[in-house]
ROKE-23796 format. One record per residue (C-alpha): residue number from 0; x, y, z. Coordinates in steps of 0.1 Angstrom, whole numbers, plus 5000, padded with zeros to 4 digits. Example, Ala and Ser with C-alpha at 12.3 -4.5 7.8 and 13.67 -1.06 7.14 Angstrom:
// residues 2
<0; <5123; 4955; 5078>>
<1; <5137; 4989; 5071>>
END
This chain:
// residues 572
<0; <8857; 4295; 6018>>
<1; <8849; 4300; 5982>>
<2; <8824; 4275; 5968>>
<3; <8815; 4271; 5931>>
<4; <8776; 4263; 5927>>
<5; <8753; 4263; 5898>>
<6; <8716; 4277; 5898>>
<7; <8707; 4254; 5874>>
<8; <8711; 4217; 5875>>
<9; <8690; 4189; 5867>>
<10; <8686; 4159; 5886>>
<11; <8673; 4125; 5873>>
<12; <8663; 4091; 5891>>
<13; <8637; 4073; 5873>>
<14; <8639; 4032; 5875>>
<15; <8622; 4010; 5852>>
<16; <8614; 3973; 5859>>
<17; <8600; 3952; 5834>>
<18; <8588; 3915; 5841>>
<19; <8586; 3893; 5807>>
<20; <8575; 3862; 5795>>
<21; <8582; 3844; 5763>>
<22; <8555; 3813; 5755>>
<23; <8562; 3793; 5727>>
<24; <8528; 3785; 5716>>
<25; <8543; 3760; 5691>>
<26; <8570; 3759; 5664>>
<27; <8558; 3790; 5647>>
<28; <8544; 3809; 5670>>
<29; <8551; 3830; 5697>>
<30; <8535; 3853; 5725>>
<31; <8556; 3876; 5746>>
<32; <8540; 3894; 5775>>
<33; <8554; 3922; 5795>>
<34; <8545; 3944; 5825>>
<35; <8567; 3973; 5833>>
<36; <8568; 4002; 5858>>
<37; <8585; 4033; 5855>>
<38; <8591; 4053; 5889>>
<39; <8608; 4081; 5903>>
<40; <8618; 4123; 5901>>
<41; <8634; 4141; 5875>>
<42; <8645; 4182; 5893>>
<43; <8652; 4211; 5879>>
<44; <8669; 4242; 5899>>
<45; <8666; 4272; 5894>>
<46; <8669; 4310; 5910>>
<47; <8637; 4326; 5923>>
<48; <8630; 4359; 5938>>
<49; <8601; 4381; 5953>>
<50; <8605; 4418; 5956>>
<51; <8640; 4421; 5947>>
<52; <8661; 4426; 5917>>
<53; <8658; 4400; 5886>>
<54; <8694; 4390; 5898>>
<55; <8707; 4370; 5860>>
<56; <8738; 4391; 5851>>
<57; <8719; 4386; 5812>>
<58; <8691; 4403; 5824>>
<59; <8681; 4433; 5802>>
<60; <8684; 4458; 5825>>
<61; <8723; 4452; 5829>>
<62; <8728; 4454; 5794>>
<63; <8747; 4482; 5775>>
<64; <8713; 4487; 5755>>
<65; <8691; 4493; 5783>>
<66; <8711; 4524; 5793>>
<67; <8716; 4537; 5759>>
<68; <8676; 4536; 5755>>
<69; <8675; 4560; 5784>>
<70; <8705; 4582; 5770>>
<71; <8728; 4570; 5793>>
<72; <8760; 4568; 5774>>
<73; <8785; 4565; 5802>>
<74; <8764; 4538; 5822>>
<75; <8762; 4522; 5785>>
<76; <8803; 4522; 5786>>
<77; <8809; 4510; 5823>>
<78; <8786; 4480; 5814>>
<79; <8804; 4474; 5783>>
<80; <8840; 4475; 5799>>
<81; <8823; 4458; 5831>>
<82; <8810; 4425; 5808>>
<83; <8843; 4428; 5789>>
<84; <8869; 4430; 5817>>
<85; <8845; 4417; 5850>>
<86; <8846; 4380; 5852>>
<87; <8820; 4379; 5875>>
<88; <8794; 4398; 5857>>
<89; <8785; 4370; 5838>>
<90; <8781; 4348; 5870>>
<91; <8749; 4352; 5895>>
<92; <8760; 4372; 5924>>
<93; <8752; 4347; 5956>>
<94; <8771; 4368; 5983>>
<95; <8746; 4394; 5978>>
<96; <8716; 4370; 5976>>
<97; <8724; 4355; 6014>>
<98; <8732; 4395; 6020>>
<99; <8696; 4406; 6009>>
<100; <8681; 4375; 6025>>
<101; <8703; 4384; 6064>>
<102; <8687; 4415; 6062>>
<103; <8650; 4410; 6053>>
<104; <8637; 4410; 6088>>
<105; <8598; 4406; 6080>>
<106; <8569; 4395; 6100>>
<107; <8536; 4378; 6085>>
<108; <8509; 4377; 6097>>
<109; <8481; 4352; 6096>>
<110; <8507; 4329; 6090>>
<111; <8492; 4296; 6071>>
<112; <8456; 4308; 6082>>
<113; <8467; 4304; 6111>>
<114; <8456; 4337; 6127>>
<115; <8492; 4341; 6141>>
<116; <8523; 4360; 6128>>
<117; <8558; 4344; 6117>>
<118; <8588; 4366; 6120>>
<119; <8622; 4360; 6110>>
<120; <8644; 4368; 6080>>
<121; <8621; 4363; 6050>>
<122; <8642; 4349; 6019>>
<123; <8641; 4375; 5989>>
<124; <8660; 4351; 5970>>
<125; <8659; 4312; 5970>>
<126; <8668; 4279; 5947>>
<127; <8637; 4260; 5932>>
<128; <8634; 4225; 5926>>
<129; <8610; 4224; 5895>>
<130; <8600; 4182; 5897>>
<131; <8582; 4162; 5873>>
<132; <8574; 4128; 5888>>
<133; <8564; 4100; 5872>>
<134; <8545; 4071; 5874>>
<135; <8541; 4050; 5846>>
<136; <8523; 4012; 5838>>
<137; <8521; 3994; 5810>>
<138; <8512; 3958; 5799>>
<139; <8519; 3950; 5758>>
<140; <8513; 3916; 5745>>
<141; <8531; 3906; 5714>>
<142; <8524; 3877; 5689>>
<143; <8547; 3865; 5663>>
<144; <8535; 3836; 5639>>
<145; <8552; 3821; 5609>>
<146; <8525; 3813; 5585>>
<147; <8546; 3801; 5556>>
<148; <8582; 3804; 5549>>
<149; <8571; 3837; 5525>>
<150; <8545; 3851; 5552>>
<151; <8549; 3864; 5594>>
<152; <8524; 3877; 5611>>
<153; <8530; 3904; 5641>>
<154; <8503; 3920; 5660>>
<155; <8499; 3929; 5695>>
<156; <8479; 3954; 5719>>
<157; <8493; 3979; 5746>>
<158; <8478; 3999; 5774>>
<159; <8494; 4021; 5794>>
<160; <8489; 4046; 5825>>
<161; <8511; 4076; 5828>>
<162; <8506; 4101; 5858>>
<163; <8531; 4130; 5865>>
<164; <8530; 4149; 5895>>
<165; <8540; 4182; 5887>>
<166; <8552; 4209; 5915>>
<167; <8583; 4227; 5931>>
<168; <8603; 4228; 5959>>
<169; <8621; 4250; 5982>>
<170; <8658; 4237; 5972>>
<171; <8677; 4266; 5992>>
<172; <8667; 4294; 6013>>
<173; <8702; 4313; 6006>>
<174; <8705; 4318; 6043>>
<175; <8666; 4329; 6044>>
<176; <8647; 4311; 6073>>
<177; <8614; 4311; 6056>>
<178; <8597; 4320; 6022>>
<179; <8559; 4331; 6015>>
<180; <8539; 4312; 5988>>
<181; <8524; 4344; 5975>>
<182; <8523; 4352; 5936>>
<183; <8539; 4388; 5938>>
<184; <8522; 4396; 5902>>
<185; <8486; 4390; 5919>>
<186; <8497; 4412; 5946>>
<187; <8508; 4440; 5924>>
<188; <8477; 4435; 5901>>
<189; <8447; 4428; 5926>>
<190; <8433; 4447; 5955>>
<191; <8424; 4414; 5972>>
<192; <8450; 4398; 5991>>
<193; <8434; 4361; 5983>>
<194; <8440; 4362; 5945>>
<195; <8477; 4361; 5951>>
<196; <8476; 4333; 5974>>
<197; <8488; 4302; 5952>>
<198; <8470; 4277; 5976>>
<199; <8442; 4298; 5994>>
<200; <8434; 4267; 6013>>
<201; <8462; 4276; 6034>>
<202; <8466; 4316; 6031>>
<203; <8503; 4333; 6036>>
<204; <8518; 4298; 6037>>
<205; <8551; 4299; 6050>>
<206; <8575; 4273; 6033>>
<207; <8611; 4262; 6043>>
<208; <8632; 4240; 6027>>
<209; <8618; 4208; 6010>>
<210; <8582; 4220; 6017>>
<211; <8564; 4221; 5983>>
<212; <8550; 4260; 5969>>
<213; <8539; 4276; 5936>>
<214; <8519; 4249; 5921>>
<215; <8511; 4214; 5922>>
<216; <8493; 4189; 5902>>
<217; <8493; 4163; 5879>>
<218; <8489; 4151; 5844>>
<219; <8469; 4118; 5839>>
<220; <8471; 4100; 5806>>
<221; <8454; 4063; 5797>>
<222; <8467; 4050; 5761>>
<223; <8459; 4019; 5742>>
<224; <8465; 4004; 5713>>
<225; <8465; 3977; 5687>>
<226; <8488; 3971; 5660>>
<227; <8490; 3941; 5633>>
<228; <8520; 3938; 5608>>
<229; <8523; 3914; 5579>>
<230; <8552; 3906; 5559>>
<231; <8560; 3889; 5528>>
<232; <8595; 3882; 5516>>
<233; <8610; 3861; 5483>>
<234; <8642; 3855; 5466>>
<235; <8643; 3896; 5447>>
<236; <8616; 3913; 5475>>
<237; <8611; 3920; 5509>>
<238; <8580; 3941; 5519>>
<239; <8556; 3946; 5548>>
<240; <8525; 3966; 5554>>
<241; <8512; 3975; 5589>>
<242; <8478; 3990; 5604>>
<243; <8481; 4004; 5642>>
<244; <8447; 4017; 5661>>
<245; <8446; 4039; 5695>>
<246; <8427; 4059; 5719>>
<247; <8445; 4082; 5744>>
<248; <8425; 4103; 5772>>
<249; <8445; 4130; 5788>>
<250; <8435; 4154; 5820>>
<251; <8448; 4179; 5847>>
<252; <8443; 4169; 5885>>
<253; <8442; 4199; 5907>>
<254; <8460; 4197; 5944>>
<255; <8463; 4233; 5951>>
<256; <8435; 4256; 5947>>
<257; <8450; 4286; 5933>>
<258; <8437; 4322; 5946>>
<259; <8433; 4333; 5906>>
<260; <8416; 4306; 5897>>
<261; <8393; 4293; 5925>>
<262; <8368; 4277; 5907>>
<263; <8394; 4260; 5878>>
<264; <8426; 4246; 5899>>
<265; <8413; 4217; 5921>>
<266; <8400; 4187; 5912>>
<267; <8401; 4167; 5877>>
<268; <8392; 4187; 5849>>
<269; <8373; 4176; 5818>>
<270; <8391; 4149; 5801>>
<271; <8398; 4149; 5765>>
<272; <8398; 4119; 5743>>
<273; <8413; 4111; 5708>>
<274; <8413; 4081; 5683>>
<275; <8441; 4079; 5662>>
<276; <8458; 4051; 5633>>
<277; <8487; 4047; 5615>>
<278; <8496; 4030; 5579>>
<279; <8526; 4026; 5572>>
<280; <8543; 3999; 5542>>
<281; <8574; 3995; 5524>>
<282; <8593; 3973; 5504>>
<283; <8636; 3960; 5502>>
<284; <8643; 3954; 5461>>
<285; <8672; 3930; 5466>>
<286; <8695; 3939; 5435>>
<287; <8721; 3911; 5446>>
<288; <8735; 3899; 5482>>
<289; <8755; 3933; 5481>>
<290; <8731; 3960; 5469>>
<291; <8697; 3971; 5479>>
<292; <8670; 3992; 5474>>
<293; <8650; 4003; 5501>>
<294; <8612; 4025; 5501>>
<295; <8589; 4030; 5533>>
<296; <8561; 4052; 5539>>
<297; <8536; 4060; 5568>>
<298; <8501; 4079; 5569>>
<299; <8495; 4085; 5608>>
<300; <8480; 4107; 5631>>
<301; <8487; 4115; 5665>>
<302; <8469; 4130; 5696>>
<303; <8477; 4163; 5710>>
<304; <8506; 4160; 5738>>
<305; <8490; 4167; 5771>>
<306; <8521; 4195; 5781>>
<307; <8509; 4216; 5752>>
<308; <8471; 4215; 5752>>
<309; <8466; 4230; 5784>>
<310; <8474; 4272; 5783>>
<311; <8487; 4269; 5823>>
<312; <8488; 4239; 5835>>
<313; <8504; 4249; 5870>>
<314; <8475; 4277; 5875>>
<315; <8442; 4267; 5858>>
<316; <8427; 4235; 5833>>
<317; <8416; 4257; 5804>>
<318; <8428; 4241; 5772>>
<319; <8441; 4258; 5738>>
<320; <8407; 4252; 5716>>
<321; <8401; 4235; 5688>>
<322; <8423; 4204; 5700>>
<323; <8428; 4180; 5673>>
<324; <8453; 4156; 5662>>
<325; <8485; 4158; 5643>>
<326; <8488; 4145; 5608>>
<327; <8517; 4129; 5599>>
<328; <8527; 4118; 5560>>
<329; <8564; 4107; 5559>>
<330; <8583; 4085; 5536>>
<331; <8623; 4079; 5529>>
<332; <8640; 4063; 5500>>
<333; <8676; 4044; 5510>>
<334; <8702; 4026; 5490>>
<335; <8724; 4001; 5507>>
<336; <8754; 3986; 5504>>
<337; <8769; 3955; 5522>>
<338; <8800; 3944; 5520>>
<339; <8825; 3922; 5543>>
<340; <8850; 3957; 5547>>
<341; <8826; 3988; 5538>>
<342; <8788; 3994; 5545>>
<343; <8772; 4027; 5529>>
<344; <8738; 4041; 5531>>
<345; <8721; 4068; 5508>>
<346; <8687; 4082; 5519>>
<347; <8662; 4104; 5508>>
<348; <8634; 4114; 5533>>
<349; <8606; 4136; 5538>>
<350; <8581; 4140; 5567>>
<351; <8549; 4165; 5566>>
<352; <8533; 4173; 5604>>
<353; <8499; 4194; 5604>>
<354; <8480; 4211; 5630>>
<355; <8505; 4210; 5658>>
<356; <8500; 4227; 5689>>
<357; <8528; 4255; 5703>>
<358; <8523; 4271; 5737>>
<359; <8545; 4289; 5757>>
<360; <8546; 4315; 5782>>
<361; <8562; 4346; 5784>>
<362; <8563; 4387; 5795>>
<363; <8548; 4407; 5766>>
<364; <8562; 4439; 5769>>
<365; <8531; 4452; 5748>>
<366; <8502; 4439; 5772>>
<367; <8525; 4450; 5799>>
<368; <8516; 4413; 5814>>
<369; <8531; 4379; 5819>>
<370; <8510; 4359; 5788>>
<371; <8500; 4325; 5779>>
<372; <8510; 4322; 5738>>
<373; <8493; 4294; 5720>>
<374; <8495; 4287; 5681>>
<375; <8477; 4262; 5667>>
<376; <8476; 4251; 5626>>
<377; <8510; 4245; 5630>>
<378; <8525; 4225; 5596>>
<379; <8560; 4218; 5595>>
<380; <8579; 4201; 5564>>
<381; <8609; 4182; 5570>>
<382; <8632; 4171; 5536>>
<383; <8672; 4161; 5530>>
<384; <8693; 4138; 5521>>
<385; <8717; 4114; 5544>>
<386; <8751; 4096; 5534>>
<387; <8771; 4078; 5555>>
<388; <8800; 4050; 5554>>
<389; <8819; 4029; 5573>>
<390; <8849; 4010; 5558>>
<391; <8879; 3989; 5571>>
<392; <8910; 4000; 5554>>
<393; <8929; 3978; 5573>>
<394; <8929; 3949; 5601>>
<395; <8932; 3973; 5626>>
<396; <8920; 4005; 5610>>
<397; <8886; 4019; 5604>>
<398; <8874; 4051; 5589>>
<399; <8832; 4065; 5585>>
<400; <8815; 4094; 5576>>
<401; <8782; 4109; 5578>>
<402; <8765; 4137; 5551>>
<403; <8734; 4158; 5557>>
<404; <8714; 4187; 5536>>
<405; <8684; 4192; 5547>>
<406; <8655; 4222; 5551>>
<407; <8630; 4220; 5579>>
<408; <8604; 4248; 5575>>
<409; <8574; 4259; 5589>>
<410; <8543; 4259; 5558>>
<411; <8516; 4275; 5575>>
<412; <8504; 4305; 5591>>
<413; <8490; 4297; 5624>>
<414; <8467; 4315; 5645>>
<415; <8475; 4321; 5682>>
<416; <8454; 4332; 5714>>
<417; <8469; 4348; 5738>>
<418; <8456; 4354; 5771>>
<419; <8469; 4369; 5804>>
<420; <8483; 4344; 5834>>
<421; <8467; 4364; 5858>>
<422; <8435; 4358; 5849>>
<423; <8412; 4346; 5819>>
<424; <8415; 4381; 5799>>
<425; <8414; 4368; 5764>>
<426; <8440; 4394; 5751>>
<427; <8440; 4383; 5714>>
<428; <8422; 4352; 5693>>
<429; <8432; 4336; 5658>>
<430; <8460; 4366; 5658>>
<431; <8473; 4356; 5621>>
<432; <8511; 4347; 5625>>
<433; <8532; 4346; 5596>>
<434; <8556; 4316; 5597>>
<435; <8555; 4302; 5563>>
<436; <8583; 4297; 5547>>
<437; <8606; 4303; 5581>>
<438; <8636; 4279; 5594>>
<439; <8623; 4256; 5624>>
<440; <8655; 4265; 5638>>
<441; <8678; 4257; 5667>>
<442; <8697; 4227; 5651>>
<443; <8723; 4226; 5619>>
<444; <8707; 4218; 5583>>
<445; <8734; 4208; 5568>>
<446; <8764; 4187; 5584>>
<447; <8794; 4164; 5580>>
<448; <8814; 4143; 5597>>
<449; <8845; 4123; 5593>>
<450; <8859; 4102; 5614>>
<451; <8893; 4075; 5621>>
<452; <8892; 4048; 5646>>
<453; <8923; 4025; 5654>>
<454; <8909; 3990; 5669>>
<455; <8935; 3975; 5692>>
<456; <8940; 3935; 5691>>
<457; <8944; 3935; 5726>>
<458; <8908; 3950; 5734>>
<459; <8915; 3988; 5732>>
<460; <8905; 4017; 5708>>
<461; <8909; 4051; 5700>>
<462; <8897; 4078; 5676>>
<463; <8886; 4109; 5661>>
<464; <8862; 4126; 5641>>
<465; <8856; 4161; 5624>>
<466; <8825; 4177; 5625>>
<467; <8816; 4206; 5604>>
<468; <8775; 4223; 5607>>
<469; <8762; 4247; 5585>>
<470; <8729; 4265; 5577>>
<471; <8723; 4267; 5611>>
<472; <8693; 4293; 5620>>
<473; <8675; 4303; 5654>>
<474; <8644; 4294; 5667>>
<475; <8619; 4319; 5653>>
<476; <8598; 4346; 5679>>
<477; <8565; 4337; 5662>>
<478; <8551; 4369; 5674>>
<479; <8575; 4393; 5662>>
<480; <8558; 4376; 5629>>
<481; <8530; 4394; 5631>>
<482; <8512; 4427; 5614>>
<483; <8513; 4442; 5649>>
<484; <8548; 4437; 5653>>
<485; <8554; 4462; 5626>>
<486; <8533; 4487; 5632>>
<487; <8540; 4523; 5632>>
<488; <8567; 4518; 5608>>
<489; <8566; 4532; 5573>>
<490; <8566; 4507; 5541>>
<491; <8605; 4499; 5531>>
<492; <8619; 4511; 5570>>
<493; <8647; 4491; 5575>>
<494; <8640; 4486; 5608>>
<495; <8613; 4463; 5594>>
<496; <8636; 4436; 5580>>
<497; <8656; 4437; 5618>>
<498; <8622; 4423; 5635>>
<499; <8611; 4399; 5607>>
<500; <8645; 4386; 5594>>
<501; <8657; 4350; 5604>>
<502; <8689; 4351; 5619>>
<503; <8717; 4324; 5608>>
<504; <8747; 4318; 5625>>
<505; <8779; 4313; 5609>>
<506; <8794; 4277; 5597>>
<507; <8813; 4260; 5622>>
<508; <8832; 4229; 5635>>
<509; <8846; 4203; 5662>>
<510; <8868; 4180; 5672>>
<511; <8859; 4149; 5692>>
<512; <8883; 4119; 5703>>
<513; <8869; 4090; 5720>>
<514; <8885; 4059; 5736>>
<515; <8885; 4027; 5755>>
<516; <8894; 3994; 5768>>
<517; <8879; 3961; 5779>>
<518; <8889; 3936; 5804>>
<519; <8879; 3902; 5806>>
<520; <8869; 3885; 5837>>
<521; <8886; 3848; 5831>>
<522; <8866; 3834; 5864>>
<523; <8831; 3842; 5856>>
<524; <8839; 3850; 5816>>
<525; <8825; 3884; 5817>>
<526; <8836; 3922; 5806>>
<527; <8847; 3954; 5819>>
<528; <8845; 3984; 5796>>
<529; <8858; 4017; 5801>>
<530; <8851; 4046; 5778>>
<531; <8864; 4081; 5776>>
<532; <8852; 4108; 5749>>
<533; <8861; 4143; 5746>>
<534; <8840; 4167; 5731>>
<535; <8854; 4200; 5714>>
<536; <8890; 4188; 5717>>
<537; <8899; 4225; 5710>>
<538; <8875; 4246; 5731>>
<539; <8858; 4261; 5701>>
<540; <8840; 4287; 5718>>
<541; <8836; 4312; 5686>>
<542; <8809; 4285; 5668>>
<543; <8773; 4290; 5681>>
<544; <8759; 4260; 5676>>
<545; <8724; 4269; 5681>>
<546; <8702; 4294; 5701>>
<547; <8668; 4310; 5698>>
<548; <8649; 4344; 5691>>
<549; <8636; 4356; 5732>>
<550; <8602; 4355; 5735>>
<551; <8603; 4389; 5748>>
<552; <8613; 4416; 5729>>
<553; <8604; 4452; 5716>>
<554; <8597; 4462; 5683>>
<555; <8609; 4499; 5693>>
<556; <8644; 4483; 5704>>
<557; <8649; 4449; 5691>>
<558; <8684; 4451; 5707>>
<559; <8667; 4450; 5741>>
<560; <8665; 4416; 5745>>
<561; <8685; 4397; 5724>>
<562; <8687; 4367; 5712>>
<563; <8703; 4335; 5729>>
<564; <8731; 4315; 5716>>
<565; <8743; 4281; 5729>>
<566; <8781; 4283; 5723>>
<567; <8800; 4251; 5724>>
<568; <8828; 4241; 5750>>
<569; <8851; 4214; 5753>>
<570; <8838; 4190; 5780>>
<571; <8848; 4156; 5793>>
END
């Protein structure tokens, strides 16, 4: 029996309770209390494999270009006519993943520490569960007080306690009766068996579905804050200024003690601890009942996200250095108008965020190792404009609209250290990366939309809108970026601009339609609503609507891993 099955999909169950209480303190002031709890799992699936082929149809060795590097023309063809013609090349290959896995007759031994041996079929290939499980707390008290009919006063304090437990799980064993929680890396790069032991307290650990392997720990971080907003409105004015104060602490908790990092996996690690504020103010210019004019600004800054600070959180608690807040300076600039058939907005905005932190981790085909990639001094500028309408034309009938140009660039040159997964082998520090002045990337700059709607007396809708992006770019490689990156080639080589050059898409559009109904309930006076939308009407698979630069690539052959588009299709 044929089954269709995805290697990737993501699974999300996270409850939130909240328990409030409103006391009216008297006529003009109030205090609202709330306690709320967020629970649960969020999964993510994915393939795995340990000595066996990297089985993703993409991957770079089944490429045309792979072949052609090693002057294989006719392989280079029958891969070309095979993606072209071959349905399946583009789909993972499971027959022969429960195949590999029948026929892996293995025996370990020392099983768990154990001092005994496990045989059976050991699984070459299985399907992860990546989880990220939450627990979150929170109590925020809020106080409202009317001083005058001109003057309100709101301020209010917050804490909160946010724990993920981070880890994976055997998902599938693909037919497999067991898998071994070794890192096959370690055991290619070390002499000593323990280094590739993920968790040497239990050595050669043998796993089976919906045991827990690779890494596991958590992320802890305690937040609070105050906050106090005034506001002062007249007949012509409406304004407000607010002040907001916090402190967050962040750190790793250890469960596994990982055979590479003995001494820097279990446990709690140092914790890190940053005050931060926020102004922010603005102002409404009434011009009359119909026409406003609308001006806000804020001065922030915000602590370092916890995900980001740490170079490999599932492996070790060494953090990216020099951790500092982010500065943020953003303001906007709106004209409104009201009236009873058409609302309109125009809006001018611009938003300025210094010394960010971006890590990721990747194989560097230059260090010949799998590499943790962190950039800090990262400034990014964010500027456009936005229109956007909505307008009765008739009883029934409605039409809107939606404008945006915008540019959203990097303005510095941040500095990255890179250092190997495998160990603490600082491979390169403050390596100077040339991003000024490129595209952010991976979302549209520009866009429009229009849109019809037809509202139904009797409780039903329908409608449609066009959507058209533009000035689209991909997510920049930051280290293809670099003086290294070109090395070895000769000033003016056009090969040059191929591994610098910012790649944008072309322009592109959609169709949506959208629909729905509501039913009243006459016997307890409530609602039913059903709602149906359709996405891409026309299954424009041609527009890329987005995609990135791969981490990994080669400056001899920039070909050899390219880049990754997200193409969209018409879904329900």
């Amino acid at each position: 029996e044929q089954v269709k099955r995805n290697a990737r999909v993501r699974n999300n169950h996270k409850p939130y309770i909240v328990l409030s209480d409103d006391w009216q303190i008297n006529k003009n002031s109030k205090l609202t209390t709330s306690a709320y709890a967020i629970v649960g799992s969020t999964g993510s699936t994915n393939v795995n494999w340990n000595n066996a082929a990297d089985p993703r149809p993409d991957y770079y060795k089944n490429l045309p270009s792979y072949f052609r590097l090693r002057g294989d023309e006719a392989g280079a063809l029958a891969a070309e006519e095979a993606w072209a013609n071959d349905t399946y090349t583009s789909q993972l290959d499971w027959d022969a993943m429960y195949f590999a896995n029948s026929k892996n007759k293995h025996t370990v031994d020392n099983a768990n520490g154990s001092g005994s041996p496990v045989s059976g079929n050991r699984s070459k290939y299985i399907v992860e569960d990546a989880r990220v499980d939450p627990r979150q707390y929170g109590i925020d008290l809020n106080y409202q007080n009317k001083i005058s009919d001109k003057l309100f006063l709101v301020a209010g304090v917050k804490g909160e306690s946010y724990t993920s437990r981070n880890y994976k799980k055997v998902k599938d064993l693909l037919g497999g009766e067991y898998w071994v929680d070794v890192d096959q890396f370690a055991e290619r790069d070390f002499a000593d068996p323990a280094i590739a032991q993920n968790d040497i307290s239990t050595p050669n650990k043998i796993v089976r579905k919906g045991d827990v392997f690779g890494y596991d720990y958590k992320i802890h971080v305690n937040t609070a804050n105050a906050f106090g907003q005034v506001d002062y409105k007249t007949k012509k004015i409406d304004s407000y200024i607010g002040l907001q104060g916090s402190q967050s602490t962040f750190w790793r908790e250890g469960i596994m003690v990982n055979g590479k990092f003995p001494e820097a996996s279990a446990g709690n690690s140092d914790k890190y601890s940053f005050t931060n504020y926020a102004i922010k103010a603005g102002a409404t210019y009434k011009i009359n009942g119909r026409h406003y004019l609308q001006v806000n600004g804020e001065n922030a800054t915000r602590a370092p996200f916890s995900r980001a600070s740490f170079i490999s959180p599932r492996t070790r608690d060494q953090v990216v250095g020099n951790l500092e807040s982010t500065k943020i300076l953003s303001g906007d600039f709106n004209y409104v108008v009201r009236y009873p058939k058409l609302k309109a907005r125009a809006t001018a905005f611009y938003t300025k965020m210094d010394d960010q932190i971006w890590a990721r981790s990747f194989y560097h085909d230059e260090y010949l190792s799998f590499v943790n990639y962190a950039m800090t001094n990262v400034d990014q500028l964010f500027t456009g404009v936005e229109l956007g309408f909505e307008a009765k034309i008739a009883t029934v009938w409605e039409v809107s609209g939606a404008f945006t140009k915008a540019q959203y660039l990097y303005t510095s040159r941040p500095v990255a250290t890179i250092t190997t997964d495998n160990s603490q082998e600082l491979i390169a520090q403050d390596k100077l990366i040339y991003l000024k002045n490129y595209h952010v990337g991976g979302m549209p700059e520009t866009a429009a939309s229009i849109g019809l709607k037809y509202n139904s007396p009797k409780y039903w809708y329908v409608g449609a809108n066009f959507n058209y992006f533009a000035d689209i770019y991909l997510s920049p490689n930051p280290d293809r970026r670099t003086s290294e990156s070109i090395d070895g080639y000769f000033d003016g080589d056009p090969q040059i601009e191929g591994i610098i050059a910012q790649e944008k898409l072309e322009n592109g559009y959609n169709i949506n339609i959208f629909g729905g109904k509501s039913f009243k309930i006459k016997k307890n006076n409530s609602y039913i609503r059903l709602n149906l939308m359709v996405n891409n009407l026309l299954d424009n698979t041609d527009f890329k609507t987005g995609g990135f630069e791969q981490l990994r690539y080669d400056s001899q052959d920039i070909n050899k891993f390219p880049s990754k588009y997200e193409i969209g299709r018409a879904h329900v």
